[in-house]
Residue frames as qw, qx, qy, qz and C-alpha x, y, z in Angstrom:
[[0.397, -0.846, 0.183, 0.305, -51.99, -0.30, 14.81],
 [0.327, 0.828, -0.456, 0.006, -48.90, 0.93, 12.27],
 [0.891, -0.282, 0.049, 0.352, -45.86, -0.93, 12.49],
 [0.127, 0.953, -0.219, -0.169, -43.06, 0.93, 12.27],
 [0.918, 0.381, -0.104, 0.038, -40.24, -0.50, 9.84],
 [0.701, -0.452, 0.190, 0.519, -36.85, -1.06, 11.02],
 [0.023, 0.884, -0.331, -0.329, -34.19, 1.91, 9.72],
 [0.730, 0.649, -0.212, 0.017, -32.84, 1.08, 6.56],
 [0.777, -0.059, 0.161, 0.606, -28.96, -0.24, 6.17],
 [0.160, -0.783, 0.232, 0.554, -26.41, 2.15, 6.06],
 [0.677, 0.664, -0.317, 0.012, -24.90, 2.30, 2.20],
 [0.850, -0.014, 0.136, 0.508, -21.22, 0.27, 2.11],
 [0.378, 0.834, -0.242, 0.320, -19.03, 3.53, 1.61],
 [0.514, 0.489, -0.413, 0.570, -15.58, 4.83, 2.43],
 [0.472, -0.520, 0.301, -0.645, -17.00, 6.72, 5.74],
 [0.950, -0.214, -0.029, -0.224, -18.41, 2.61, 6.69],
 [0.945, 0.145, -0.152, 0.250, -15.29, 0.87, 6.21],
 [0.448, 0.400, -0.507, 0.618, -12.95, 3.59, 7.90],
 [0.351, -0.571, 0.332, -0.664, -15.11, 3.75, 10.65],
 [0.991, -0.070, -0.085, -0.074, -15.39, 0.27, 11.10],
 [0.590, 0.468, -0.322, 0.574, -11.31, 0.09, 10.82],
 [0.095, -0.607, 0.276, -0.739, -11.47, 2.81, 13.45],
 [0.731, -0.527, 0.037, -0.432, -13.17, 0.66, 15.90],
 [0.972, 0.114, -0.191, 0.074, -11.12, -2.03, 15.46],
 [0.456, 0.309, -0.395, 0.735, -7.56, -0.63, 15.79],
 [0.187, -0.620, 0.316, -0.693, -9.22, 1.24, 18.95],
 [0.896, -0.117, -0.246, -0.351, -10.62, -1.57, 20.15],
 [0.813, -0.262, 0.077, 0.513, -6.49, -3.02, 20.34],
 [0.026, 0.992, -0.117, 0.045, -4.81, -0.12, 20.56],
 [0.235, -0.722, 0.604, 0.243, -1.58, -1.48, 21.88],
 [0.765, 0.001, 0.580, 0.281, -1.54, -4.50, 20.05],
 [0.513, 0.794, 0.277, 0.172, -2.00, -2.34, 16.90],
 [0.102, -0.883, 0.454, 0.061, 1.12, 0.28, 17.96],
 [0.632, -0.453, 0.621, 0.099, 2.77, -2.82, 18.76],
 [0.747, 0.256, 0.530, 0.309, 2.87, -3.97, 14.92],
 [0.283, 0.941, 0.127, 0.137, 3.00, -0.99, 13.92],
 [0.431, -0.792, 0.400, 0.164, 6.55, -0.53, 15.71],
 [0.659, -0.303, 0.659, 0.199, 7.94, -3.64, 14.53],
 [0.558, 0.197, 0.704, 0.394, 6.56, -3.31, 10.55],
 [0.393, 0.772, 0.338, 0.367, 5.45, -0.21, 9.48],
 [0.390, -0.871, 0.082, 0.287, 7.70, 1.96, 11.32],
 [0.631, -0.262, 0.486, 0.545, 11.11, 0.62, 9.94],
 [0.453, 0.602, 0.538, 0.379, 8.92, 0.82, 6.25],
 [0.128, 0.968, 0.214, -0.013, 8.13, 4.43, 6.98],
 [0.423, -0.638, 0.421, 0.487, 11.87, 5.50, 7.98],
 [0.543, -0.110, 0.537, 0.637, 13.20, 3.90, 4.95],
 [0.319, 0.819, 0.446, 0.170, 9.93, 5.63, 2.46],
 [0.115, -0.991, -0.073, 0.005, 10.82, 8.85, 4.10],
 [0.444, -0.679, 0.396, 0.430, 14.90, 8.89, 4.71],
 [0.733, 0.189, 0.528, 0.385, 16.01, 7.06, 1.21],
 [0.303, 0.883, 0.197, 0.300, 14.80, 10.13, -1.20],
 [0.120, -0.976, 0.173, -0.056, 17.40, 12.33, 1.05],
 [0.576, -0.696, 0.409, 0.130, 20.05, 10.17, 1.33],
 [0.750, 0.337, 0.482, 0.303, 20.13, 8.89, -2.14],
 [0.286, 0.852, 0.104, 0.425, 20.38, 12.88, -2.88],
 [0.462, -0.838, 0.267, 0.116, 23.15, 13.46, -0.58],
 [0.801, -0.080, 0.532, 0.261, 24.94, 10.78, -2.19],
 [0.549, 0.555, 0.339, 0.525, 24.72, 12.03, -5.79],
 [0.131, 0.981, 0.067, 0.128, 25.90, 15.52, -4.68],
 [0.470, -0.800, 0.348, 0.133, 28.28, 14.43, -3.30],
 [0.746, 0.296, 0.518, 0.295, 29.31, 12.10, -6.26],
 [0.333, 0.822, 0.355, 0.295, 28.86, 15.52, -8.43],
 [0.081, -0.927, 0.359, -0.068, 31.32, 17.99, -6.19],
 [0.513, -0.609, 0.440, 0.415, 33.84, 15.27, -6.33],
 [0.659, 0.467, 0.365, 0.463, 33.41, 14.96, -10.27],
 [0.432, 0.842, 0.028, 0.321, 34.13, 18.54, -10.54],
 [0.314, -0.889, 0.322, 0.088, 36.86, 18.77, -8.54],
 [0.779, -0.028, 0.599, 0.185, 38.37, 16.13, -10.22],
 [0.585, 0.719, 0.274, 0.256, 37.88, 17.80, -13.54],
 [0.116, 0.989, 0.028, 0.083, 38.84, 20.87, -12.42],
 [0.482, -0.736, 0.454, 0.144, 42.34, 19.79, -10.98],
 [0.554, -0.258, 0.622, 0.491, 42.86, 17.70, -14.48],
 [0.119, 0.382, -0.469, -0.788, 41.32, 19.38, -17.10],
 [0.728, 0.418, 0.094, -0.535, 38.75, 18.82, -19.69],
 [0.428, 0.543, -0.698, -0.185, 40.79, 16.54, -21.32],
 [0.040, -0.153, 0.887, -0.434, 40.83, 13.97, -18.57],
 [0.578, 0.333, 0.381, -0.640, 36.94, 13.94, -18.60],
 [0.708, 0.352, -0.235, -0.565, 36.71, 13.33, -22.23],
 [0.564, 0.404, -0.713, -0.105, 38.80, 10.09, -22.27],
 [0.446, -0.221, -0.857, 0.131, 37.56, 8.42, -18.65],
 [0.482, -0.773, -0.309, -0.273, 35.67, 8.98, -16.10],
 [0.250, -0.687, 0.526, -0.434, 36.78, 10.26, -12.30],
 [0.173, 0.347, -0.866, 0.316, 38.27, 7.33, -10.26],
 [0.087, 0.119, 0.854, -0.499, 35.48, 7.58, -7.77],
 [0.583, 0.209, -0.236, -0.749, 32.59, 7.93, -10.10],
 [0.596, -0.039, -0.754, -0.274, 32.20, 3.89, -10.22],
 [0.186, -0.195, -0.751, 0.603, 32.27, 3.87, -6.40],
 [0.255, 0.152, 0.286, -0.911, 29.40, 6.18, -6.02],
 [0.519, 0.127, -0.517, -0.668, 27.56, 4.75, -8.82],
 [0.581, -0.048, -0.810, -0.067, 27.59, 1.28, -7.15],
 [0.175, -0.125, -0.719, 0.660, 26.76, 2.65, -4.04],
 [0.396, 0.233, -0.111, -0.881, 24.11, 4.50, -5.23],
 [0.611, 0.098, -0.677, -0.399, 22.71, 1.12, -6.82],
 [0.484, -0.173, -0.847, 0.136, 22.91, -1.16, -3.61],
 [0.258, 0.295, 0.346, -0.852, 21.43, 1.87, -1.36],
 [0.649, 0.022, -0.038, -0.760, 18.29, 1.25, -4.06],
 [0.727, -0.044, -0.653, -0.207, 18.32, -2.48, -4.23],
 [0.243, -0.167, -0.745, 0.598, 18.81, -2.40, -0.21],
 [0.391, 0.104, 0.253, -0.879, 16.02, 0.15, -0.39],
 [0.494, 0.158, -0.597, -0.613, 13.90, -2.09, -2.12],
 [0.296, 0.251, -0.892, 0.232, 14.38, -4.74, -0.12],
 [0.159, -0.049, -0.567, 0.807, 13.62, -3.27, 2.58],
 [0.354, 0.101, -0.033, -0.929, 10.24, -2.13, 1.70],
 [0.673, 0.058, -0.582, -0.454, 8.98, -4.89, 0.17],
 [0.574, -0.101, -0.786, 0.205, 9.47, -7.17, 3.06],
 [0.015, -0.053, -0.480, 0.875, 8.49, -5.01, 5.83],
 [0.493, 0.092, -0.131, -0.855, 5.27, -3.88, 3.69],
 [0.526, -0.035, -0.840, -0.125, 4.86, -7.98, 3.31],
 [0.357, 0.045, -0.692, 0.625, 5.14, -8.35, 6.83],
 [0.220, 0.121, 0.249, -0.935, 2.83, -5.52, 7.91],
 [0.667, 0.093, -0.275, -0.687, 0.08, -6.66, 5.65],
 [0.578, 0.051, -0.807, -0.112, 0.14, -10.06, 7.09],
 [0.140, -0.026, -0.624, 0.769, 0.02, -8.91, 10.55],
 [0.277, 0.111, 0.211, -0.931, -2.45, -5.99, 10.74],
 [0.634, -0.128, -0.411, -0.642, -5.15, -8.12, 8.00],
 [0.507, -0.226, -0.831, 0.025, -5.02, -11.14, 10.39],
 [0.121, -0.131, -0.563, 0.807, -5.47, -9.09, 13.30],
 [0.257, 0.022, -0.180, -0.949, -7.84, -7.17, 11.59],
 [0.498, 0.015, -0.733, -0.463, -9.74, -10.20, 10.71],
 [0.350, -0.125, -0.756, 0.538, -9.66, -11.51, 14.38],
 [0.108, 0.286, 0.538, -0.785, -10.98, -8.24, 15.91],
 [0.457, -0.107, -0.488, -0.736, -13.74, -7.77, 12.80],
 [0.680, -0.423, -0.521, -0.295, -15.75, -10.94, 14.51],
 [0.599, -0.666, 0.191, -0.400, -14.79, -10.06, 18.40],
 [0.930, -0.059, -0.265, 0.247, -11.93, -12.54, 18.74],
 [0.326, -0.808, 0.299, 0.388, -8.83, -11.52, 21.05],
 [0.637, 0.709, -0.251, 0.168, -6.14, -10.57, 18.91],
 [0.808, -0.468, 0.082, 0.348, -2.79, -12.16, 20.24],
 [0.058, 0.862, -0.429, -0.262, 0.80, -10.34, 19.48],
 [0.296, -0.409, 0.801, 0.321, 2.51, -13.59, 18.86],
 [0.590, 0.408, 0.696, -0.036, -0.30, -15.07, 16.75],
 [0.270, 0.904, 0.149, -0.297, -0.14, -11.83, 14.27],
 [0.127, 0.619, -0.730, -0.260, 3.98, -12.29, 13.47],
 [0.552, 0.030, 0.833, 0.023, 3.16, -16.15, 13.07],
 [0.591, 0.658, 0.467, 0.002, 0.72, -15.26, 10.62],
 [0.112, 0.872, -0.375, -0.294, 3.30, -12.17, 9.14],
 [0.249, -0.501, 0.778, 0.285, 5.43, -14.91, 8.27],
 [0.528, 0.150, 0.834, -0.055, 3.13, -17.70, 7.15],
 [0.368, 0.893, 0.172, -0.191, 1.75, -14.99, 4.52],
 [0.066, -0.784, 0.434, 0.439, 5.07, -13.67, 3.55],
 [0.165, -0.092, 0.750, 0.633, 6.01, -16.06, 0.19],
 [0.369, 0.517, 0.754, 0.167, 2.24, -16.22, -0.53],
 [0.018, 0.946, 0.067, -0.318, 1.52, -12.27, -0.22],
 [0.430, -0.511, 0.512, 0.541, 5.17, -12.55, -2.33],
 [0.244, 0.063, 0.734, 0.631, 4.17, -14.54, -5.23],
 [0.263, 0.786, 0.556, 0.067, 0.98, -12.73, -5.64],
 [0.083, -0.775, 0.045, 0.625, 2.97, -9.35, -5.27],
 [0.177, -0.354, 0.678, 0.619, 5.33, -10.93, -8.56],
 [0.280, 0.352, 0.798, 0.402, 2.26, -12.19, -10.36],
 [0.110, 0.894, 0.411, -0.142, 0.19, -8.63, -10.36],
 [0.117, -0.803, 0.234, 0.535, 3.55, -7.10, -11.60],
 [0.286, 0.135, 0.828, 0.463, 4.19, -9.75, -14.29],
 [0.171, 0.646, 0.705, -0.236, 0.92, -8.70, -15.11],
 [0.045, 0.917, 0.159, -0.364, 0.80, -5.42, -15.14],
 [0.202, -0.583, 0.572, 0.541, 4.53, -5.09, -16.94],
 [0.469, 0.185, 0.838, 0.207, 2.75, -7.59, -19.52],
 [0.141, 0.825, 0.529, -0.138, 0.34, -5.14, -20.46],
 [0.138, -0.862, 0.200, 0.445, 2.34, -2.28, -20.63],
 [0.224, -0.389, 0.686, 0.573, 4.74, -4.26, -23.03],
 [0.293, 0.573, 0.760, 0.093, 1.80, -5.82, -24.92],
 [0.286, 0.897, 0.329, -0.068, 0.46, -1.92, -25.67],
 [0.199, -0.827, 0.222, 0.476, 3.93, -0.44, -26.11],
 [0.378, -0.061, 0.769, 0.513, 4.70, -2.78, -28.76],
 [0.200, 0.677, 0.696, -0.128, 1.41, -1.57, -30.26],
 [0.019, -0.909, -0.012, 0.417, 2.06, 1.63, -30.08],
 [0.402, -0.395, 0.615, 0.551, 5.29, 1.02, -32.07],
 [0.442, 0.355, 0.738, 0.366, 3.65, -0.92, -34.81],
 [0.158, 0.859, 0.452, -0.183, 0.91, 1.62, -34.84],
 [0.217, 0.928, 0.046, -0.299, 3.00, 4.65, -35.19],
 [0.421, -0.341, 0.611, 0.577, 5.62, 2.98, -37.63],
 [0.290, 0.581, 0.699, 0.299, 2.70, 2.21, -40.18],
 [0.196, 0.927, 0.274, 0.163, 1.11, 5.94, -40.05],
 [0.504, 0.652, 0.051, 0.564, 4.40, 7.67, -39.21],
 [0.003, -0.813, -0.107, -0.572, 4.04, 9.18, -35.95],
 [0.218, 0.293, -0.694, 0.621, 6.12, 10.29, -33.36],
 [0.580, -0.734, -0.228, -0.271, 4.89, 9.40, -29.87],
 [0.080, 0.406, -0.671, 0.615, 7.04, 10.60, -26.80],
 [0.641, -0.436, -0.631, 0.012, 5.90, 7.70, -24.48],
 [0.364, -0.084, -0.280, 0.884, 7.27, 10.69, -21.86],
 [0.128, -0.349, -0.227, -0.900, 4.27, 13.26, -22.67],
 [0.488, 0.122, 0.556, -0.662, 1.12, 13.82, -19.81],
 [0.785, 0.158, -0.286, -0.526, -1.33, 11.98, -22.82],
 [0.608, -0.026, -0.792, 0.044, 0.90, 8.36, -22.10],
 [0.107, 0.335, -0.622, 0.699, 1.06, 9.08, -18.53],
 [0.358, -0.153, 0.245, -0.888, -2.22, 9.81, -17.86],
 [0.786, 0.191, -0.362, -0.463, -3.35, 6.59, -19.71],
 [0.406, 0.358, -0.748, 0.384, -0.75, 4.54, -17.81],
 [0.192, -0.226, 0.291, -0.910, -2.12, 5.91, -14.92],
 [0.635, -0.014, -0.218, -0.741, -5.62, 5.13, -15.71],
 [0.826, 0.042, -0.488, -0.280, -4.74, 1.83, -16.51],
 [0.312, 0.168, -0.771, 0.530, -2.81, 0.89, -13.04],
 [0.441, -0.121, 0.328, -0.827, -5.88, 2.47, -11.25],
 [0.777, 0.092, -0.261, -0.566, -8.34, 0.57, -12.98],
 [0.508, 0.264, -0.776, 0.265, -6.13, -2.89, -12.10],
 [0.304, -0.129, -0.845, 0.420, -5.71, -2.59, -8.75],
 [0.625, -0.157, 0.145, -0.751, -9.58, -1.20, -7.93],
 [0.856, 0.012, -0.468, -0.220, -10.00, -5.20, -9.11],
 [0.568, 0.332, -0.593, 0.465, -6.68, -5.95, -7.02],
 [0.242, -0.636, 0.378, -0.628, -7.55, -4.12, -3.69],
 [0.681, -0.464, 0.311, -0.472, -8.48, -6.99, -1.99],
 [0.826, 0.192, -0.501, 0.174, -5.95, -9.84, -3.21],
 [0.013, -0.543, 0.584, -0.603, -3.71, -8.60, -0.06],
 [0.383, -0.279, 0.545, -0.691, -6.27, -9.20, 2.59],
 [0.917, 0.184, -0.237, -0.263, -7.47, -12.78, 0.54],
 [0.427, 0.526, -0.666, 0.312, -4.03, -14.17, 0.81],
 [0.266, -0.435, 0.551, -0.660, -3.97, -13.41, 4.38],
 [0.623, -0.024, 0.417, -0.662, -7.45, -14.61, 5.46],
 [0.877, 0.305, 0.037, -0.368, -7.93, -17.37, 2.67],
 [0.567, -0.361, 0.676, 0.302, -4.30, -19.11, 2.39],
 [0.729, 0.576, 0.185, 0.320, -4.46, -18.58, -1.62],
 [0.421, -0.641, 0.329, 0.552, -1.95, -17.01, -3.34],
 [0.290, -0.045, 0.598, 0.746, -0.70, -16.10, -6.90],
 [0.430, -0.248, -0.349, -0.795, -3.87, -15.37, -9.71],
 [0.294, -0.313, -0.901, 0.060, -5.92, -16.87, -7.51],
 [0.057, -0.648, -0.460, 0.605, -6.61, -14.34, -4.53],
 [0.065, 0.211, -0.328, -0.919, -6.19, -11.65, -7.95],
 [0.300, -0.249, -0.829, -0.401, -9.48, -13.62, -9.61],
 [0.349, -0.322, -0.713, 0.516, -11.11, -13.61, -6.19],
 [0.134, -0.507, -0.241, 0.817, -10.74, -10.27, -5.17],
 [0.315, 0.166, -0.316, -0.880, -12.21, -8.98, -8.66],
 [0.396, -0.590, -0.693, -0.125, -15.56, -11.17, -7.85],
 [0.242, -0.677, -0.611, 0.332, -16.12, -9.58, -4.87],
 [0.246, -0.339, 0.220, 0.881, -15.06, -6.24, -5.63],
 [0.057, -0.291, -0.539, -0.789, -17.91, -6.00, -8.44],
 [0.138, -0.851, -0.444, -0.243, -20.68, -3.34, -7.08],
 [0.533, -0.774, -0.059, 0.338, -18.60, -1.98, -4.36],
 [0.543, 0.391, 0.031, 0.742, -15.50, -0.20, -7.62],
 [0.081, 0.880, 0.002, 0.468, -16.67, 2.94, -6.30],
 [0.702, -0.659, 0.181, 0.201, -15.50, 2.01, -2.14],
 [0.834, -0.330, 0.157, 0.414, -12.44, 0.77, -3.55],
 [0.471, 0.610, 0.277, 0.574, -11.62, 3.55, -5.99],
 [0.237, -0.886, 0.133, -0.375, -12.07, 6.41, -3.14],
 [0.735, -0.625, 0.253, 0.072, -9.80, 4.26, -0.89],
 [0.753, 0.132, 0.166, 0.623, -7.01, 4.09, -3.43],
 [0.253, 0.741, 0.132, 0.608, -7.46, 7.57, -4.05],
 [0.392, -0.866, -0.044, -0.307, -7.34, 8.71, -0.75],
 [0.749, -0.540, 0.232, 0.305, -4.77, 6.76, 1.09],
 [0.760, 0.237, 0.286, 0.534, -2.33, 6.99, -2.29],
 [0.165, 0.811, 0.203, 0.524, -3.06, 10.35, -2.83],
 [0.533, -0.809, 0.227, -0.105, -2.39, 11.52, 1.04],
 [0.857, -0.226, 0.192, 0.422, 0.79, 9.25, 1.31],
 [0.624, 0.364, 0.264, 0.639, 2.42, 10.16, -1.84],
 [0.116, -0.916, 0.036, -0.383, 1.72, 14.28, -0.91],
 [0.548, -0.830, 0.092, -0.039, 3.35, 13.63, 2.37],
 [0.810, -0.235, 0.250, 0.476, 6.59, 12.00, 0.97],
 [0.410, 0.686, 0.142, 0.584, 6.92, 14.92, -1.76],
 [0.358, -0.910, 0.128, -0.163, 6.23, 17.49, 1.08],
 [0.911, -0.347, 0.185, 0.127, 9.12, 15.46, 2.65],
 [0.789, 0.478, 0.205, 0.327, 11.14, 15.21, -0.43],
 [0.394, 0.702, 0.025, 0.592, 11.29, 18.67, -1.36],
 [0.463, -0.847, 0.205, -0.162, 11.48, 20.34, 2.32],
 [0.726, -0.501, 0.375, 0.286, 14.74, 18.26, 2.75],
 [0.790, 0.396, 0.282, 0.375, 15.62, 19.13, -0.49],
 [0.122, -0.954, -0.208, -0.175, 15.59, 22.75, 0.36],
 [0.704, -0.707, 0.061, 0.013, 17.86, 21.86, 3.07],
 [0.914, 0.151, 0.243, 0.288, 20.52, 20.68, 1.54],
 [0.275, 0.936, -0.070, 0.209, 22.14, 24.26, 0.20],
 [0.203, 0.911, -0.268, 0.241, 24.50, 24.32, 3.05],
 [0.704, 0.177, -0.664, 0.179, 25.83, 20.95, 3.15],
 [0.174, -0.159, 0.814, -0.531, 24.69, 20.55, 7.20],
 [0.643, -0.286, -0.429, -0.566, 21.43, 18.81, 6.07],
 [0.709, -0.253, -0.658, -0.006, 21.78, 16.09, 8.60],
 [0.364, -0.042, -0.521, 0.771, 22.87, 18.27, 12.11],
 [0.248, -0.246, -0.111, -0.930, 19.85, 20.21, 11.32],
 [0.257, 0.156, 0.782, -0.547, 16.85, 19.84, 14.10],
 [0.694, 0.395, 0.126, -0.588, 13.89, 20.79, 11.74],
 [0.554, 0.116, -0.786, -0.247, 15.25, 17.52, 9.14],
 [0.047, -0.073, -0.931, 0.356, 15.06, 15.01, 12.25],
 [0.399, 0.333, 0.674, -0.524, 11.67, 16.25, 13.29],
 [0.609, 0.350, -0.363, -0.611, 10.63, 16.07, 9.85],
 [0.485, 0.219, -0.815, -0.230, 11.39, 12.94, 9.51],
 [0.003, 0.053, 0.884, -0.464, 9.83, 11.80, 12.48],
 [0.527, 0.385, 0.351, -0.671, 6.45, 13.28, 11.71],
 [0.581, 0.382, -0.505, -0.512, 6.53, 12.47, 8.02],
 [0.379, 0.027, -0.923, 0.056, 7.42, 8.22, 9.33],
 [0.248, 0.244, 0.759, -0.551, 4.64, 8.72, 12.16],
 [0.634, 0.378, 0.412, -0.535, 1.97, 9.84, 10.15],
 [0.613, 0.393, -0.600, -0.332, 2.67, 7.82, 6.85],
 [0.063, 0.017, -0.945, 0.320, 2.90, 4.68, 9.77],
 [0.398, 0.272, 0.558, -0.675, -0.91, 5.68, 10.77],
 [0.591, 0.470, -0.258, -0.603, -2.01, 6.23, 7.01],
 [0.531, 0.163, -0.800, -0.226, -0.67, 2.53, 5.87],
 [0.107, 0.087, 0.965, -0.222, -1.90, 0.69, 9.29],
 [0.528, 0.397, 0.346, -0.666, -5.52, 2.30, 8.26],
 [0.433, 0.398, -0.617, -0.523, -4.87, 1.40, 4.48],
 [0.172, 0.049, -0.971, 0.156, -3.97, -2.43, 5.75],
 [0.270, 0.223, 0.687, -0.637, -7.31, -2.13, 8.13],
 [0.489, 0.454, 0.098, -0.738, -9.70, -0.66, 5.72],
 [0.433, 0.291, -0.759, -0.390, -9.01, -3.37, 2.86],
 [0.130, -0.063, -0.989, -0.008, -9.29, -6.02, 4.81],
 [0.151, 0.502, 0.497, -0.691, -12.46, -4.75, 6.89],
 [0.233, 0.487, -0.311, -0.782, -13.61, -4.18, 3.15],
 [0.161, 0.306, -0.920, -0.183, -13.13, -7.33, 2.55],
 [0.052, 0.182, 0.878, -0.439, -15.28, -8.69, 5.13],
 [0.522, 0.491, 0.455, -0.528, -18.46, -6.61, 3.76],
 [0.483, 0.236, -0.681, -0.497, -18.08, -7.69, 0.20],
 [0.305, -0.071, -0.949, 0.022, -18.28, -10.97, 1.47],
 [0.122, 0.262, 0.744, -0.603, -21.06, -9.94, 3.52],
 [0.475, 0.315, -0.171, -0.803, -22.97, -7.74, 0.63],
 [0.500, 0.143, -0.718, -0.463, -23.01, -11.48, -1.62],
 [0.522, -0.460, 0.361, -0.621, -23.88, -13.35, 1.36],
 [0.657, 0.195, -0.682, 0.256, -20.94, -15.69, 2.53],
 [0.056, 0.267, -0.607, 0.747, -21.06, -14.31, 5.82],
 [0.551, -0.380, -0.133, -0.732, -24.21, -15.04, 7.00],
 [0.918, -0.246, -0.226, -0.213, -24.76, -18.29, 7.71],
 [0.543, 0.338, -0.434, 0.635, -21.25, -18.60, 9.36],
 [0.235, -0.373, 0.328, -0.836, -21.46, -15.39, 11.34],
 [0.540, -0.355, 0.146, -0.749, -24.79, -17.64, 13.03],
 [0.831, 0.111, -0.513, 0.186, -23.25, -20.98, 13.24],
 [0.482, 0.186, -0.434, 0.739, -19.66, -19.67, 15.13],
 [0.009, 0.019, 0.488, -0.872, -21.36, -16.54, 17.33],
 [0.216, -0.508, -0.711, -0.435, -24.56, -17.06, 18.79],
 [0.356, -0.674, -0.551, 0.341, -24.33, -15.02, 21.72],
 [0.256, -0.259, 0.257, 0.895, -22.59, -11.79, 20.07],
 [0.370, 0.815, 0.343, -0.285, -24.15, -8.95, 18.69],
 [0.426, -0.069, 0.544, 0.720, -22.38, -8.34, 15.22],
 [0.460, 0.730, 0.334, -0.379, -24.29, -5.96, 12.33],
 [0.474, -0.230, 0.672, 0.521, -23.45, -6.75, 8.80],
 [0.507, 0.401, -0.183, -0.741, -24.60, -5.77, 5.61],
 [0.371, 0.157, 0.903, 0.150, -26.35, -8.91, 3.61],
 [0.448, 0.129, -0.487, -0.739, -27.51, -9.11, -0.10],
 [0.586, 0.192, 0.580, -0.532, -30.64, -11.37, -0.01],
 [0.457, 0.361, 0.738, 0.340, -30.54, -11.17, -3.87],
 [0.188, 0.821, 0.371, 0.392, -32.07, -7.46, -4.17],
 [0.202, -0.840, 0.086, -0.496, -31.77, -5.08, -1.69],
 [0.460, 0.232, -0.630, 0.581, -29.03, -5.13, 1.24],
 [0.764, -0.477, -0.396, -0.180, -30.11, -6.13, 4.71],
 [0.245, -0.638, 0.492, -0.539, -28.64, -5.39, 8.07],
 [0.831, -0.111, -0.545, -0.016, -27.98, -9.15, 9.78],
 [0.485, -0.723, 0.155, -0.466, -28.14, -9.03, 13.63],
 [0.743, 0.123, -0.632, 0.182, -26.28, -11.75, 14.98],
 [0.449, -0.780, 0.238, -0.365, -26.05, -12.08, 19.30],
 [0.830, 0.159, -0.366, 0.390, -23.03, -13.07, 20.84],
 [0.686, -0.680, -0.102, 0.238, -21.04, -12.78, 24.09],
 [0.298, 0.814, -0.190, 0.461, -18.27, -9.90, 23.85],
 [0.892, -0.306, -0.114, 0.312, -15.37, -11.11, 25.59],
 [0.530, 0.168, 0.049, 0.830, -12.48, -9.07, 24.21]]
């Protein structure tokens, strides 16, 4: 009599890892809103409001320079500035270094939460609200100094080939406008290429208490077969985001002609959709890395023996590398949550 062979493993793609994500965040719905309120909301507000209010600011900076001119003359211009030209300027400066701030520590925050949670509901553990900010914090200088050592980096590089470039086109002569789509595109290229290695230093940190080059080293081991996953999931979540804050951008730029931008009902509900669904897009981003994470580490097979140690009554299904050919690992376990 035939046997009939058990149904191949799905493949490890983008589709696996956001439906997997999906289950999870449905799985804890409110606990998921419920970080989401408290850390990627605030982020999204500031993503979305800053670009309009930083351009409110400089127009308004710009109609009192010319009124200023115009009431002393062109003369007055050439030999100082307007009075209240340093005031704007410095406001204009701590509005971005408060925007900064602000981003960076929220976006900390969030990504410490959502991966631990994430991590939690991946193997069927309850996921606790106060356990999730414990861990948001406990993450926050390590998730910190890896943020400052993948920019050291990266700014290393950049200064390392610009100085290159220099040499290069002092010896043969030629202009380059480091400004032109050819650097850009190469720039570009190289940031991509980075953090495809990088994608999973975030959700290391988190889940592995390392920090600095470490979780960076790490995360580009596991990360080798799987460039394409993490290449469509930068592209997709970066690529959507970054559309929706232009859309954003320019639609409140529009607005702006007849100096009532802010009384106006269609800004507000912009901004409310543009911070809701740029809030959904980064708690999936946060989800899908880490939940990435977890089958790398399953593809090389770390997860196995674990996974049948900790849950023996729980049904879990995991991809496992064997050495050749990925493997579907069955694991039974008692579903509590």
């Amino acid at each position: 009599m035939p046997t009939v062979s058990p149904p191949s493993p799905p493949t490890v793609n983008l589709w696996v890892v956001l439906s997997e994500s999906k289950r999870i965040i449905n799985a804890h719905s409110r606990h998921f809103l419920a970080l989401s309120v408290l850390f990627l909301l605030p982020l999204c507000f500031s993503v979305t409001v800053y670009p309009s209010v930083s351009r409110l600011i400089l127009d308004q900076s710009s109609s009192s320079h010319n009124t200023v001119s115009l009431l002393r003359g062109p003369l007055h211009d050439d030999l100082s500035p307007p009075p209240g030209s340093d005031v704007d300027l410095h406001t204009v400066l701590l509005l971005l270094i408060a925007y900064i701030l602000v981003v960076t520590v929220f976006n900390l925050l969030a990504i410490g939460s959502i991966a631990y949670s994430v991590y939690q509901g991946f193997y069927g553990r309850p996921v606790k609200l106060v356990s999730a900010v414990r861990s948001s914090f406990a993450s926050f200088l390590p998730l910190l100094a890896t943020l400052i050592t993948s920019n050291f980096i990266v700014s290393a590089i950049f200064l390392i080939l610009g100085f290159l470039a220099f040499l290069i086109t002092r010896v043969i002569e030629l202009e380059l406008d480091y400004a032109s789509p050819v650097v850009i595109l190469i720039s570009l290229a190289i940031v991509v290429k980075l953090y495809v290695k990088w994608i999973l230093a975030w959700a290391i940190v988190v889940v592995e208490s390392s920090w600095g080059l470490t979780p960076l080293k790490r995360s580009r081991s596991l990360v080798k077969g799987m460039e394409s996953v993490s290449l469509s999931m930068i592209l997709v979540f970066a690529v959507t985001q970054s559309v929706f804050v232009w859309v954003s951008t320019v639609a409140a730029s529009a607005q702006m002609d007849d100096g009532k931008l802010w009384t106006k009902a269609l800004f507000v509900a912009q901004i409310v959709v543009t911070s809701a669904v740029l809030t959904v897009l980064m708690l999936y981003n946060v989800a899908a890395t880490t939940v990435m994470y977890m089958y790398c580490k399953a593809v090389r097979g770390e997860l196995a023996w674990e996974i049948a140690e900790e849950f023996a009554r729980e049904y879990v299904s995991l991809p496992f590398d064997d050495g050749k050919v990925p493997h579907l690992v069955s694991v039974a376990y008692n579903n509590n949550v």
